[in-house]
N, C-alpha and C positions, 0 to 999 in steps of 0.2 A: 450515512456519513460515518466516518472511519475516521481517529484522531493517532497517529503512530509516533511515541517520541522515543529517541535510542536515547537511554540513560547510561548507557554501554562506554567501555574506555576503545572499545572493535566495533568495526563493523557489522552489522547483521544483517543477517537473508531472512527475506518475508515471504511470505507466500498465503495469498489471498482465495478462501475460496468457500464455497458454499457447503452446509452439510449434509446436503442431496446430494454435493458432487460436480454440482451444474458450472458453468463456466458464469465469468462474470466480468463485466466489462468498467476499469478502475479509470479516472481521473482525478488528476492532481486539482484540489481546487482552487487553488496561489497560482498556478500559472496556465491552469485546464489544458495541461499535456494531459495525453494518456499514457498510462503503465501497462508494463504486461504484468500477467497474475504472481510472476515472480518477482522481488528485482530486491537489492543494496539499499542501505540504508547508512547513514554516516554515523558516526559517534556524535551524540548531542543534535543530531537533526530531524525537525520535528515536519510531521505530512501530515493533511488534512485532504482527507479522500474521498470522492464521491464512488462508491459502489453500487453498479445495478445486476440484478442477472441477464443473462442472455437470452 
């Protein structure tokens, strides 16, 4: 589980990923979309992410 909050006055770019290297498959847990390993983030908006490997 993965807690992400942008304290930011910008947006920011995230990118998720393992220290092997290895891929890994993210869901949103508020709405259990999935994300890809990259994505936007807003200013002031907070994710709560389930992270597995692949």
């Amino acid at each position: 589980m993965v807690n992400i909050l942008n304290v930011g006055h910008n947006k920011a770019n995230i990118e998720l990923t393992l220290a092997n290297g290895k891929s890994v498959d993210i869901t949103d847990m508020m709405t259990s979309n999935p994300l890809e390993t990259r994505f936007e983030i807003a200013s002031e908006q907070v994710l709560l992410l389930e992270v597995t490997p692949k």
